[in-house]
ROBA-900105 format. One line per field, with one value per residue: residue in three letters; residue number from 1; x, y, z of N, C-alpha, C in turn. Coordinates in nm, 3 decimals, decimal comma. Layout:
BEGIN
res = ALA_...
n = NUM_...
neast = X_...
nnorth = Y_...
nup = Z_...
caeast = X_...
canorth = Y_...
caup = Z_...
ceast = X_...
cnorth = Y_...
cup = Z_...
//
This chain:
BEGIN
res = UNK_UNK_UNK_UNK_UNK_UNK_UNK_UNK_UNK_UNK_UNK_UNK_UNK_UNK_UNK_UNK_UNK_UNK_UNK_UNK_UNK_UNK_UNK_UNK_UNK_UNK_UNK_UNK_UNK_UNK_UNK_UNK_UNK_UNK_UNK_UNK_UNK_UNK_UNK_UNK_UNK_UNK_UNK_UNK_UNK_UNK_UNK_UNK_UNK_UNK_UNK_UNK_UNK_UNK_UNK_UNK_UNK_UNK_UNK_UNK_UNK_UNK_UNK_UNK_UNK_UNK_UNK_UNK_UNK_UNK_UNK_UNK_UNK_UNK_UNK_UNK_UNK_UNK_UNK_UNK_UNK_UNK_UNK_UNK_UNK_UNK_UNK_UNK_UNK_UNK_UNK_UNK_UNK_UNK_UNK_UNK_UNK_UNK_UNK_UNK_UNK_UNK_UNK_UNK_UNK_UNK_UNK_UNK_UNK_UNK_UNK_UNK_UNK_UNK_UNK_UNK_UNK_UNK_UNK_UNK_UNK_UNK_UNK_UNK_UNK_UNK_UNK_UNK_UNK_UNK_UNK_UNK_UNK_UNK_UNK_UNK_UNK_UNK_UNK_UNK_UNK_UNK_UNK_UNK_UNK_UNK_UNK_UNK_UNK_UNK_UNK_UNK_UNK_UNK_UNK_UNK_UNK_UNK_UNK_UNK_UNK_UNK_UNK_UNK_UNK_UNK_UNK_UNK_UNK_UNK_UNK_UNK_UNK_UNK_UNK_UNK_UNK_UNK_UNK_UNK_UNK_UNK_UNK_UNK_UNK_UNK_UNK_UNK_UNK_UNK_UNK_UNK_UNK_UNK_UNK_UNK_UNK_UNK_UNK_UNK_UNK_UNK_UNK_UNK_UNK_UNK_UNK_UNK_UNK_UNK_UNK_UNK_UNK_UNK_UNK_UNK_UNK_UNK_UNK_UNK_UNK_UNK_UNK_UNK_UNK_UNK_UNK_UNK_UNK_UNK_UNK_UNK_UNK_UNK_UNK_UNK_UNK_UNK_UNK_UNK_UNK_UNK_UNK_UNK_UNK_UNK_UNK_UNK_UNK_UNK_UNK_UNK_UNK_UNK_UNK_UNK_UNK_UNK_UNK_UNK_UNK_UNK_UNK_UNK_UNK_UNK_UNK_UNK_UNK_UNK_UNK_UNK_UNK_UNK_UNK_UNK_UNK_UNK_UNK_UNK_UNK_UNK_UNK_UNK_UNK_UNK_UNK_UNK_UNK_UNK_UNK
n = 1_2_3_4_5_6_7_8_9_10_11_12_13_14_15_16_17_18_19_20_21_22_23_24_25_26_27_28_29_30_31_32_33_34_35_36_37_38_39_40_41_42_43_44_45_46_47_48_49_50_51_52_53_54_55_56_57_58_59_60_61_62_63_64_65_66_67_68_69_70_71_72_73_74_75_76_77_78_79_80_81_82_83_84_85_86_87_88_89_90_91_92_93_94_95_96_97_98_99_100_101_102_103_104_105_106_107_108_109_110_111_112_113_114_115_116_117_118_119_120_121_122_123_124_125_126_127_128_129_130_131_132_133_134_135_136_137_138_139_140_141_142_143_144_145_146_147_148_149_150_151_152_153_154_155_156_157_158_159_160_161_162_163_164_165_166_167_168_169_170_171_172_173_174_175_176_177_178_179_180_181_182_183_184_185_186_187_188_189_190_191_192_193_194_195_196_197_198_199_200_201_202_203_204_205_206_207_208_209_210_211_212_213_214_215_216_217_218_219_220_221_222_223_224_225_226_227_228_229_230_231_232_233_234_235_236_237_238_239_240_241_242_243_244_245_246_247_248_249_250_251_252_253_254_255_256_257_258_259_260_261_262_263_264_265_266_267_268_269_270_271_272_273_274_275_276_277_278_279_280_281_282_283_284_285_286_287_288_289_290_291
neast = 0,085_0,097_0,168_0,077_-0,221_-0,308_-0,378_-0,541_-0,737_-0,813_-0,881_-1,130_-1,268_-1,284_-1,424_-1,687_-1,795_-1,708_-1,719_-1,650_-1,453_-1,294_-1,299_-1,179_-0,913_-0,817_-0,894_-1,025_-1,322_-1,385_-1,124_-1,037_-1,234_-1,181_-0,905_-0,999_-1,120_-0,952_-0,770_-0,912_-0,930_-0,639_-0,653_-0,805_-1,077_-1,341_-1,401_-1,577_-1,914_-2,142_-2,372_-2,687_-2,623_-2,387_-2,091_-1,988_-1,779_-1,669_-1,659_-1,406_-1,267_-1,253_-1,078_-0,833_-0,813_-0,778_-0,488_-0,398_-0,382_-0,243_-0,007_0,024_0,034_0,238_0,449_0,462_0,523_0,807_0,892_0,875_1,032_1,239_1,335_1,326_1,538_1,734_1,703_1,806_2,121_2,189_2,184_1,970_1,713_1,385_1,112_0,799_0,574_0,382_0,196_0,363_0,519_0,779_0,869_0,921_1,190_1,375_1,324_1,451_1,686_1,815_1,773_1,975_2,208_2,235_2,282_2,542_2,669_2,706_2,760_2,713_2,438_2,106_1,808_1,447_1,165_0,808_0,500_0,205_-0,117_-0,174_-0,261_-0,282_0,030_0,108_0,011_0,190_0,399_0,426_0,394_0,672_0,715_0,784_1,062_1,044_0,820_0,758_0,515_0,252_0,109_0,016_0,075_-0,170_-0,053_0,113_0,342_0,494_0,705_0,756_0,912_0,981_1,044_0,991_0,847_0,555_0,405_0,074_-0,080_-0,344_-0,545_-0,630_-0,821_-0,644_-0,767_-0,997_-0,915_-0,669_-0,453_-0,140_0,101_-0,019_-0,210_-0,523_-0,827_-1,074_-1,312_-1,333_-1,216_-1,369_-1,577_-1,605_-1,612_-1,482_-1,214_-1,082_-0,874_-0,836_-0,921_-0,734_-0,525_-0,406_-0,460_-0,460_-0,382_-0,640_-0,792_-0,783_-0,804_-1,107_-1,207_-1,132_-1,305_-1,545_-1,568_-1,648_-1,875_-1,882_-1,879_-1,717_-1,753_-1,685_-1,520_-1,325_-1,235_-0,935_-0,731_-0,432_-0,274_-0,095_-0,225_-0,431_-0,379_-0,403_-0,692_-0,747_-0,676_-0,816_-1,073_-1,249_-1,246_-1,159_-0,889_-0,633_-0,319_-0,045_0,332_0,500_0,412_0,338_0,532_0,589_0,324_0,186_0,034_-0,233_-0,309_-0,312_-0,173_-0,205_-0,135_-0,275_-0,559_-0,646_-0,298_-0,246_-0,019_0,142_0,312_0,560_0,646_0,914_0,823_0,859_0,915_0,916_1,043_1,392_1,497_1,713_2,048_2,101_1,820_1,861_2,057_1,934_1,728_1,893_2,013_1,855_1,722_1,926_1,966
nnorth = -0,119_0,201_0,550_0,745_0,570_0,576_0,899_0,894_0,710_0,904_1,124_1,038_0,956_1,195_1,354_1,261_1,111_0,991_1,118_1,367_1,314_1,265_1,526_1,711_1,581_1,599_1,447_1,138_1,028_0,715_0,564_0,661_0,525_0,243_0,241_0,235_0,020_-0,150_-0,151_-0,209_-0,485_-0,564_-0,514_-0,748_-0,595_-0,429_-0,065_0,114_0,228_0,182_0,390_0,567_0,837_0,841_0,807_0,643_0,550_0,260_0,105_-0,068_0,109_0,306_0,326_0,271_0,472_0,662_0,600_0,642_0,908_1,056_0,948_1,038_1,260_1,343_1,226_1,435_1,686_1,565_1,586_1,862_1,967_1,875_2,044_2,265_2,239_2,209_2,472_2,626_2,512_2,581_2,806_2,984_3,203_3,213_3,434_3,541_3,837_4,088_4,323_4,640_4,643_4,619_4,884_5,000_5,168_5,027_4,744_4,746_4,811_4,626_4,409_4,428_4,471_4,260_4,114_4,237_4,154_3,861_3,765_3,567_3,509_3,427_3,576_3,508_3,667_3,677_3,770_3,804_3,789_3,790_3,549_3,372_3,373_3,274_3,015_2,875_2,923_2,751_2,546_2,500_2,596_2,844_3,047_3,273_3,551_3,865_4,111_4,360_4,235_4,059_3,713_3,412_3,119_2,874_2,758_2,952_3,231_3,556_3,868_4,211_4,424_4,690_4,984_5,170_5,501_5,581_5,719_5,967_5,970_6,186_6,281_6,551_6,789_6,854_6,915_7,179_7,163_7,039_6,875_6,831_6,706_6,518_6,435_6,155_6,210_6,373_6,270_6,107_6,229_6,165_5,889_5,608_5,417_5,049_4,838_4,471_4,224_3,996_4,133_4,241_4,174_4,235_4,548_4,611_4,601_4,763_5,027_4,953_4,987_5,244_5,378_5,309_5,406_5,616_5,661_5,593_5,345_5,154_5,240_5,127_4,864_4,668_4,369_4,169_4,334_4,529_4,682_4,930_4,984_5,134_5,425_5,515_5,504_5,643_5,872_5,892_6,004_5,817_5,775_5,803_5,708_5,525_5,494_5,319_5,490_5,440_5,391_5,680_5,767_5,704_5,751_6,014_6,216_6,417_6,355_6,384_6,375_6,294_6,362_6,128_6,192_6,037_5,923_5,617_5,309_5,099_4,745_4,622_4,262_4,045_3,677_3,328_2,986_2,844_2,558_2,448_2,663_2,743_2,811_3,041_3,203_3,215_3,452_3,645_3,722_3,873_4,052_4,235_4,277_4,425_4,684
nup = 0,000_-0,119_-0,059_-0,197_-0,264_-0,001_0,078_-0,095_0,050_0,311_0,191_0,063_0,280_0,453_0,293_0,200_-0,019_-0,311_-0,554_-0,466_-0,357_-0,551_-0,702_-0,527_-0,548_-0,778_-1,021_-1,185_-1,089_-1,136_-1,133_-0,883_-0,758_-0,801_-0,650_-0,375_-0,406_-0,431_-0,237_-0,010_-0,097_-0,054_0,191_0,318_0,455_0,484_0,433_0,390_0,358_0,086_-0,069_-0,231_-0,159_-0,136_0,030_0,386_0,627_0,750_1,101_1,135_0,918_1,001_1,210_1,091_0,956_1,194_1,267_1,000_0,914_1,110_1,036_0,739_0,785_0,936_0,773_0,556_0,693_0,770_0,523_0,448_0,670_0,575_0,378_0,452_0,588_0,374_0,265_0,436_0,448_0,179_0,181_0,200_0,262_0,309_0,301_0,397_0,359_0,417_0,222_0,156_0,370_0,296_0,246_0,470_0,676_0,820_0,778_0,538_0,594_0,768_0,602_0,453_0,588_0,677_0,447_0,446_0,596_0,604_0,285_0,112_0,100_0,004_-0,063_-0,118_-0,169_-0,026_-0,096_0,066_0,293_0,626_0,750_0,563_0,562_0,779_0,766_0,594_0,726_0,918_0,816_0,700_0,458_0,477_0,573_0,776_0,884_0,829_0,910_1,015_1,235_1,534_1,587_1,700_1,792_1,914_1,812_1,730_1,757_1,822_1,705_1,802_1,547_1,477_1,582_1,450_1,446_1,348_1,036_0,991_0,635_0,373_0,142_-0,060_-0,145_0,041_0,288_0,346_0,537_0,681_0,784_1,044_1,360_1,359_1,473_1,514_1,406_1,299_1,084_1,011_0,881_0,671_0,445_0,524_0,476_0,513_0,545_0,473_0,762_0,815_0,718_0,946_1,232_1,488_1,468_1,319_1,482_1,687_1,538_1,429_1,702_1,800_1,609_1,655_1,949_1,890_1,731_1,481_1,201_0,999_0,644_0,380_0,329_0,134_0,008_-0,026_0,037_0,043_0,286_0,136_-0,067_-0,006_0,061_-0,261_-0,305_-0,153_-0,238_-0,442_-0,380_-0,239_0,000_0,337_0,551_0,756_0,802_0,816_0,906_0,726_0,527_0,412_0,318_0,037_-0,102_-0,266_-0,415_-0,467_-0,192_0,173_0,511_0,856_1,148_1,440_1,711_1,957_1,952_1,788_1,811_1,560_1,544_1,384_1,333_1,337_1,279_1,354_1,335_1,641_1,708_1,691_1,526_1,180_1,201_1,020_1,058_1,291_1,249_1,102_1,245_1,481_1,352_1,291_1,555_1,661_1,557
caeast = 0,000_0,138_0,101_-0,096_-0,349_-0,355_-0,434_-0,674_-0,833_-0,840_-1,007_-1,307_-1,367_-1,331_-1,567_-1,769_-1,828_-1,640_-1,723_-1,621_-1,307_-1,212_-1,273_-1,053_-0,821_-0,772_-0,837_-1,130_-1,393_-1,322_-0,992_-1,007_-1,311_-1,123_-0,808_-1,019_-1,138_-0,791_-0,689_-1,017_-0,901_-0,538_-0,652_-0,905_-1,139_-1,439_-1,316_-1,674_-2,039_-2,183_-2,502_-2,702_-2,647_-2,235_-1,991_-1,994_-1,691_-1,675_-1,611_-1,283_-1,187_-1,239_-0,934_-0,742_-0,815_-0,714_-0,369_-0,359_-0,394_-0,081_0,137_0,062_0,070_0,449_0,535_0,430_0,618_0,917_0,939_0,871_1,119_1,405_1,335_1,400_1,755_1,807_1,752_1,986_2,265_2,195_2,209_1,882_1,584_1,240_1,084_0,679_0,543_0,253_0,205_0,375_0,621_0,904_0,884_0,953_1,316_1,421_1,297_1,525_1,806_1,803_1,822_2,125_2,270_2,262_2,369_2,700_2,780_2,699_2,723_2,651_2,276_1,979_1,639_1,355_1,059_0,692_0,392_0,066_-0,178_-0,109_-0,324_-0,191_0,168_0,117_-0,016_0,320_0,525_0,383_0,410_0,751_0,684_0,856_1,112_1,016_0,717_0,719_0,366_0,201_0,071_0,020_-0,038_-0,163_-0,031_0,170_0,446_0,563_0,761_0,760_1,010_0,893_1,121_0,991_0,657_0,564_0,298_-0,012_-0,158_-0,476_-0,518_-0,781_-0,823_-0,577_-0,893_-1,048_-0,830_-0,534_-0,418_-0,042_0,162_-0,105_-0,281_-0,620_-0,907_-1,141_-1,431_-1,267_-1,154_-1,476_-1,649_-1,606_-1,657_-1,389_-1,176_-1,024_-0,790_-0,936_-0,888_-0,637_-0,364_-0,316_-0,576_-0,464_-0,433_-0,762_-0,888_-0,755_-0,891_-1,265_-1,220_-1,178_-1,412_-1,681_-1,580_-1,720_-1,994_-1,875_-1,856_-1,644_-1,841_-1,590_-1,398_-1,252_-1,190_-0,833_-0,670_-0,330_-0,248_-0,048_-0,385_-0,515_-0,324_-0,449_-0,801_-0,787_-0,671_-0,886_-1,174_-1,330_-1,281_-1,046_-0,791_-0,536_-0,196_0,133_0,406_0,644_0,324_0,295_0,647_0,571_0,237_0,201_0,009_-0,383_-0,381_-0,233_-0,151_-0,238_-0,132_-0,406_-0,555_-0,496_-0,226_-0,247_0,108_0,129_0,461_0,660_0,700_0,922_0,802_0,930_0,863_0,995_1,091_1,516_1,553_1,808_2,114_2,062_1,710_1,881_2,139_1,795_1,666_1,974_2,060_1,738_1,699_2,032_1,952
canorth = 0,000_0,330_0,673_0,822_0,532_0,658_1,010_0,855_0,691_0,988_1,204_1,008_0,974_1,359_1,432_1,136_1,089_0,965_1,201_1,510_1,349_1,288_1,652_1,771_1,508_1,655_1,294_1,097_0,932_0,555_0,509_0,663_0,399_0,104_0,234_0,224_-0,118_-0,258_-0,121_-0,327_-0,625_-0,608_-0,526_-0,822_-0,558_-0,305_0,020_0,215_0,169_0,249_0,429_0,645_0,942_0,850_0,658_0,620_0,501_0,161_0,089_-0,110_0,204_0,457_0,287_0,253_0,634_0,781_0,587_0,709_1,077_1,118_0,883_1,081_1,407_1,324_1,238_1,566_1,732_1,580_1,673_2,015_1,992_1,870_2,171_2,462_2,253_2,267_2,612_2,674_2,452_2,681_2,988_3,099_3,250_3,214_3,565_3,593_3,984_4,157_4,419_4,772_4,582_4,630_5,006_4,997_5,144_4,926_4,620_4,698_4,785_4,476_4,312_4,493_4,436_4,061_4,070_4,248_4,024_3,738_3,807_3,449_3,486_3,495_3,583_3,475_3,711_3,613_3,856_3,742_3,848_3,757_3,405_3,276_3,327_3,202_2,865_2,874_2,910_2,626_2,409_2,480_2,667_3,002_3,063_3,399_3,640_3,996_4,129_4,454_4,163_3,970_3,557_3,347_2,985_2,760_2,697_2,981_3,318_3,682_3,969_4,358_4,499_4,796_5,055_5,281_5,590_5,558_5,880_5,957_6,010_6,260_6,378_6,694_6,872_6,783_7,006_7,277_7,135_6,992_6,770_6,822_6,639_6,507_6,366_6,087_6,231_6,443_6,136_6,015_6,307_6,145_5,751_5,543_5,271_4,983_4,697_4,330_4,203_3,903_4,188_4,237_4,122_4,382_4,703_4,607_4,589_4,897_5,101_4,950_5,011_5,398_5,434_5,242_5,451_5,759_5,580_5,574_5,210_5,096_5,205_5,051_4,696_4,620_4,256_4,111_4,462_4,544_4,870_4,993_4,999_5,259_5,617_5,598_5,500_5,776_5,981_5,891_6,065_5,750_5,782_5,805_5,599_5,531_5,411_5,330_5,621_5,435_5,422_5,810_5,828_5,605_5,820_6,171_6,313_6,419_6,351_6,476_6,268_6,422_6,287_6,136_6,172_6,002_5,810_5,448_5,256_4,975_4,680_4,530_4,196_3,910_3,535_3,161_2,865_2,804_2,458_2,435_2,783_2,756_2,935_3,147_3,244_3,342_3,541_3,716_3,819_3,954_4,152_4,337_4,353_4,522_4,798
caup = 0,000_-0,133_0,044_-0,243_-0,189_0,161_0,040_-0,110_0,147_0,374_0,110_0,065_0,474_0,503_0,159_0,217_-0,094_-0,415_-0,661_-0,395_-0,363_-0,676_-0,752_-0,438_-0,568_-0,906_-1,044_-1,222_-0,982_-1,197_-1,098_-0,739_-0,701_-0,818_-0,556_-0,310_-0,394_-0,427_-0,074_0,079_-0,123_-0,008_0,363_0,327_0,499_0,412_0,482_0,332_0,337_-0,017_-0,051_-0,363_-0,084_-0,112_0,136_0,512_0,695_0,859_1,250_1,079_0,845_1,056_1,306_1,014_0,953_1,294_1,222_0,869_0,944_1,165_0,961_0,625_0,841_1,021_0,671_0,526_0,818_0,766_0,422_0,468_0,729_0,521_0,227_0,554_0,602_0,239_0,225_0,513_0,359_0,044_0,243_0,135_0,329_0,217_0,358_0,377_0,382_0,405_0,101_0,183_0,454_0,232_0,247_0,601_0,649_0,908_0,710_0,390_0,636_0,808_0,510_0,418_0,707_0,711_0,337_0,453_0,715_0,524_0,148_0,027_0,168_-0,083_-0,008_-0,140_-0,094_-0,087_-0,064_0,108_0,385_0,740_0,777_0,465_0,502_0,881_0,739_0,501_0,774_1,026_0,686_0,656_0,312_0,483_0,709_0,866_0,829_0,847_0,946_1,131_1,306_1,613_1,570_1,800_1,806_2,035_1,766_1,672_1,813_1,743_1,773_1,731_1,464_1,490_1,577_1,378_1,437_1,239_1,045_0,924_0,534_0,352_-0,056_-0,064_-0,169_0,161_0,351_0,338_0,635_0,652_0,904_1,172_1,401_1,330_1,552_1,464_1,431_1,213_1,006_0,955_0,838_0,483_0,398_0,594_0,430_0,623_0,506_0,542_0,893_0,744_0,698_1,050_1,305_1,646_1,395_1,269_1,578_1,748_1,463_1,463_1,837_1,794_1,551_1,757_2,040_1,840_1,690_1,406_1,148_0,863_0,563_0,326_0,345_0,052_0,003_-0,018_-0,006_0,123_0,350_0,042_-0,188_0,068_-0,024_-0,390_-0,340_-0,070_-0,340_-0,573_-0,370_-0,239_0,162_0,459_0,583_0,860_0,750_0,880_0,898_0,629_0,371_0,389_0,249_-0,081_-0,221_-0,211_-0,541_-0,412_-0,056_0,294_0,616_0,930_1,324_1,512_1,837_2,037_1,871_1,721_1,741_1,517_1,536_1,254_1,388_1,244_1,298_1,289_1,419_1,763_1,700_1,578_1,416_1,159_1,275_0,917_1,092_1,381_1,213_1,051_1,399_1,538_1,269_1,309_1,719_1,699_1,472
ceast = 0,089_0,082_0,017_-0,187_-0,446_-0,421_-0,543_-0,820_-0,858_-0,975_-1,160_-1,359_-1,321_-1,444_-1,670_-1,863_-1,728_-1,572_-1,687_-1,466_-1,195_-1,163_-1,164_-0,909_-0,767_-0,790_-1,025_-1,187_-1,378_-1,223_-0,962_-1,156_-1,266_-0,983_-0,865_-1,063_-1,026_-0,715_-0,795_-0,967_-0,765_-0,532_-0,739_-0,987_-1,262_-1,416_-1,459_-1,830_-2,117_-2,352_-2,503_-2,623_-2,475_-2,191_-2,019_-1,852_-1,710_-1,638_-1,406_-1,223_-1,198_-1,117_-0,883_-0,688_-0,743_-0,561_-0,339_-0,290_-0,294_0,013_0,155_0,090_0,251_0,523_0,557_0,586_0,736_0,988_0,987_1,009_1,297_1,429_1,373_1,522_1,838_1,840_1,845_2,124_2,259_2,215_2,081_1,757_1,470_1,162_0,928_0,639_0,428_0,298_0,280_0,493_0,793_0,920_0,930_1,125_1,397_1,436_1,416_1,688_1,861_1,858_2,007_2,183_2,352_2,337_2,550_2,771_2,817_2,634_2,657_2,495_2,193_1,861_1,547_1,235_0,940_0,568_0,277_-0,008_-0,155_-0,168_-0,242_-0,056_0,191_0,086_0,150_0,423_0,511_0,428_0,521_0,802_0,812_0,963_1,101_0,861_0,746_0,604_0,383_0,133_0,110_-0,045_-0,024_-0,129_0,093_0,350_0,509_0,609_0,787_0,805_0,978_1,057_1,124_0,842_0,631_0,397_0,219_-0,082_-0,296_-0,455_-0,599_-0,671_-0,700_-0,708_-0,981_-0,997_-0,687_-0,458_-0,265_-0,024_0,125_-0,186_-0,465_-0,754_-1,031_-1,289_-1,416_-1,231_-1,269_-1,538_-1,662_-1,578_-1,548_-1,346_-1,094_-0,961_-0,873_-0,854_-0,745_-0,528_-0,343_-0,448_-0,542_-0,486_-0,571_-0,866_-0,880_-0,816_-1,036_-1,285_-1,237_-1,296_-1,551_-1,673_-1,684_-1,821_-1,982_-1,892_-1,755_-1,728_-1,801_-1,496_-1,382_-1,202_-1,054_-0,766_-0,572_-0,331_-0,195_-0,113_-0,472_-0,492_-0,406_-0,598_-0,870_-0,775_-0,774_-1,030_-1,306_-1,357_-1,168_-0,982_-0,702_-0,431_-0,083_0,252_0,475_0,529_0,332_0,420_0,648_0,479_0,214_0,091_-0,164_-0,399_-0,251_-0,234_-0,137_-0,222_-0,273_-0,396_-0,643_-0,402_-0,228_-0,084_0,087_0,292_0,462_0,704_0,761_0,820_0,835_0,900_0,967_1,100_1,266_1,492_1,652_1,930_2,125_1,914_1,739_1,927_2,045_1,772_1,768_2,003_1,939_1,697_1,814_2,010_1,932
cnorth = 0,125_0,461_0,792_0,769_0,585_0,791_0,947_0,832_0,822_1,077_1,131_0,992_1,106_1,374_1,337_1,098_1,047_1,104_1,358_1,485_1,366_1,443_1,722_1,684_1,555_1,504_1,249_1,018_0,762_0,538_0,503_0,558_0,240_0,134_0,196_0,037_-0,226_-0,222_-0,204_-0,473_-0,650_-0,593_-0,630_-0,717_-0,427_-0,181_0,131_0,152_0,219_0,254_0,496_0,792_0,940_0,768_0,698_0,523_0,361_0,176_0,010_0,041_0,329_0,451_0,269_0,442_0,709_0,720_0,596_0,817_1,090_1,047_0,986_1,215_1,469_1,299_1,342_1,662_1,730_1,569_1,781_2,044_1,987_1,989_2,295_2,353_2,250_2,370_2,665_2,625_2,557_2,849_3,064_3,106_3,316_3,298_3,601_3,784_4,026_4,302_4,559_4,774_4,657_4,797_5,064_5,035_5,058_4,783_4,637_4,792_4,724_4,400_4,325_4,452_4,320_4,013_4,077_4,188_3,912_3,739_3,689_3,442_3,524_3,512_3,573_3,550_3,679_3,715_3,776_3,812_3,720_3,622_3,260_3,205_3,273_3,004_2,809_2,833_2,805_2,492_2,371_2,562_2,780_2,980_3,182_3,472_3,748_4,054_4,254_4,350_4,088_3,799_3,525_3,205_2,966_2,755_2,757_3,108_3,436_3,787_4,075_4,397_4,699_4,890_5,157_5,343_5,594_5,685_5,802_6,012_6,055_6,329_6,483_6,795_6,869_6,917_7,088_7,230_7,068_6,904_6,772_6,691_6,636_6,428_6,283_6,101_6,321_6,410_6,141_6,076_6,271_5,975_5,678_5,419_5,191_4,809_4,592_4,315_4,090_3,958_4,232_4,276_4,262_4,517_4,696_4,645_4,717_4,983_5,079_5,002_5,161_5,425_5,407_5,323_5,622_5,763_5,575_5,445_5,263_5,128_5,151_4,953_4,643_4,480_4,233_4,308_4,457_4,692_4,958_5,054_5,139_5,395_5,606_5,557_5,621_5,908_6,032_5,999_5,949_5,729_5,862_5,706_5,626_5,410_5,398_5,418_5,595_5,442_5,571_5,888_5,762_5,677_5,881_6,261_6,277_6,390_6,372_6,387_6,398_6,325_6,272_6,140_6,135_5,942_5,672_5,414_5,172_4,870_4,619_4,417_4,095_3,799_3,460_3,125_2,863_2,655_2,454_2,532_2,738_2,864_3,072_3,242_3,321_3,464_3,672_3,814_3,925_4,049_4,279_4,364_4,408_4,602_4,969
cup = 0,000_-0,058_-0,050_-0,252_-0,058_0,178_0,024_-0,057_0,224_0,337_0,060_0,165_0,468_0,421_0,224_0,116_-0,241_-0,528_-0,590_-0,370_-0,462_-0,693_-0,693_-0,452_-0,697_-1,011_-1,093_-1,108_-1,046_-1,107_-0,911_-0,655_-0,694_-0,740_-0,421_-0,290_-0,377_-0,316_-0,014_0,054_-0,047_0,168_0,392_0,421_0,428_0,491_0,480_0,320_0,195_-0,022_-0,190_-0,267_-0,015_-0,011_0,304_0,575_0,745_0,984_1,185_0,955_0,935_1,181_1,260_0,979_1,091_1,315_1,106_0,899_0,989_1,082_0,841_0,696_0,893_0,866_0,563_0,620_0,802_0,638_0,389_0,533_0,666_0,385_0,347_0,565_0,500_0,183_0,333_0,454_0,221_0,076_0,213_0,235_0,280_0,316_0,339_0,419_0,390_0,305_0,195_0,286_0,438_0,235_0,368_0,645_0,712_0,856_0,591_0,459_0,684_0,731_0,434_0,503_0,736_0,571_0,369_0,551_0,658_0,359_0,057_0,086_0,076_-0,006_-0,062_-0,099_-0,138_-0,030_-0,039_0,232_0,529_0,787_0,725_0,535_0,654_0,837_0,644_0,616_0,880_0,919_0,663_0,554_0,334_0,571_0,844_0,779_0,866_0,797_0,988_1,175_1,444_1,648_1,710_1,784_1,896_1,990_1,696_1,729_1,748_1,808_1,706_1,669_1,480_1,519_1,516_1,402_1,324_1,192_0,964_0,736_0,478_0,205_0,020_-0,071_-0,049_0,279_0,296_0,441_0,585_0,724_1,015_1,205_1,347_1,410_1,465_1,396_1,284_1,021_0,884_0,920_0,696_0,540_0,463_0,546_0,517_0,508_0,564_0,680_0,905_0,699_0,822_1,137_1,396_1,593_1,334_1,363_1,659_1,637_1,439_1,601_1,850_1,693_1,590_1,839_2,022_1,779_1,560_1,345_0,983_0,757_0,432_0,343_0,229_0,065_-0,046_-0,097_0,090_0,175_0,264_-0,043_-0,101_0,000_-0,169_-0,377_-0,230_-0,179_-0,407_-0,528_-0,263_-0,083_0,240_0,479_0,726_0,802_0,806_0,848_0,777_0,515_0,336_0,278_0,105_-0,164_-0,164_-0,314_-0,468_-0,263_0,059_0,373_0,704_1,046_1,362_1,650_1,873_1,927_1,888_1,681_1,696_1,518_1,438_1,347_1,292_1,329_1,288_1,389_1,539_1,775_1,572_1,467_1,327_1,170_1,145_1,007_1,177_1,345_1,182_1,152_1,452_1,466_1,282_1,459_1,688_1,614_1,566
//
């Protein structure tokens, strides 16, 4: 019995159905019916109950199943695991981001940093929103994330790079106003845009939090939008915003940035798994707490 049989099996006790796994299998329902039949025959056992209304597990496949699941899972695992010590032996560091990250000066002096210590070091960068590239990096996929975020899990560790003061952002036409402060209320006097919650859960939340406090709401959420996408659709005429200090220095043509009050800090944090950093990973971190 092969371990893409085993896939196999799995995926028709999660779907519970043939024709649902095929599809999540990428694969014709024929063939993944006659695998399944030739894993019953070679376990002499019935693994599935067949119905018009699709499959049902057996009491005998479903104890074959909860020792499937971790075997193909540990073997997953320690795949993944041997591609982060390949990219350490290669010197290279596979770098998840959140959009606008990279503008950050700290972030692209860091990187400098670690190049001139250690010139043979590539980097690999990968843009995504903060859920994603957390599932990437539990997988293995990444070796670090840099976020305005704070995750929560068990298995993995996070160091503030850096905080940066958040302004408010309004049309140019909107106001004459310059490098002043601005109050919320103030903000919201015009249509209010807000990044999805999946680019950085605590700044998401501290900003619904003031604007609730004033009774204000969100009347714009933009689906899969990065904090970077903000300035020009603020431009464009279409709301308000609140952005991080290093965005304000990137777009400038139609609209003004203005201090708020109170003030909103937001952190640049890296991430990685807690479990056997590679000492490349460390090198990563240190180079950026010492800045």
């Amino acid at each position: 019995m092969d371990l893409r049989r085993l896939r196999m099996f799995i995926a028709v006790a999660e779907h519970g159905s043939i024709t649902k796994a095929a599809r999540y299998l990428h694969m014709e329902q024929p063939p993944l019916s006659r695998n399944i039949a030739s894993m019953e025959e070679e376990l002499g056992i019935k693994l599935f109950h067949r119905s018009r209304n699709g499959v049902s597990i057996t009491h005998l496949g479903s104890l074959l199943l909860n020792k499937t699941i971790p075997l193909v899972r540990d073997r997953d695992n320690l795949l993944d695991y041997i591609k982060t010590l390949r990219r350490s032996r290669d010197k290279m560091l596979k770098i998840g981001f959140v959009s606008g990250l990279l503008h950050v000066e700290q972030i692209v002096r860091g990187l400098k940093k670690l190049r001139d210590t250690q010139p043979d070091v590539q980097f690999e960068l990968v843009p995504g929103n903060g859920d994603d590239l957390l599932d990437r990096l539990l997988a293995h996929d990444l070796d670090i994330i840099l976020a305005w975020n704070t995750f929560s899990n068990k298995s993995i560790k996070s160091y503030k790079i850096v905080e940066e003061e958040m302004y408010g952002a309004m049309p140019s036409w909107e106001s004459s106003r310059g490098f002043v402060s601005v109050s919320y209320e103030e903000l919201c006097s015009n249509d209010f845009i807000l990044f999805p919650r999946e680019v950085s859960h605590k700044l998401y939340d501290d900003i619904t939090k003031a604007m609730l406090s004033i009774g204000k709401k969100i009347v714009i959420l933009p689906e899969d939008l990065g904090i970077i996408c903000l300035p020009p659709m603020v431009a464009a005429g279409l709301g308000n915003a609140i952005v991080p200090q290093s965005i304000t220095k990137i777009y400038s043509q139609n609209i003004l940035y203005f201090r708020l009050e109170p003030i909103i800090f937001c952190q640049v944090q890296a991430t990685i798994r807690k479990e056997n950093p590679s000492p490349l990973v460390k090198s990563f971190i240190k180079s950026f707490r010492k800045q």
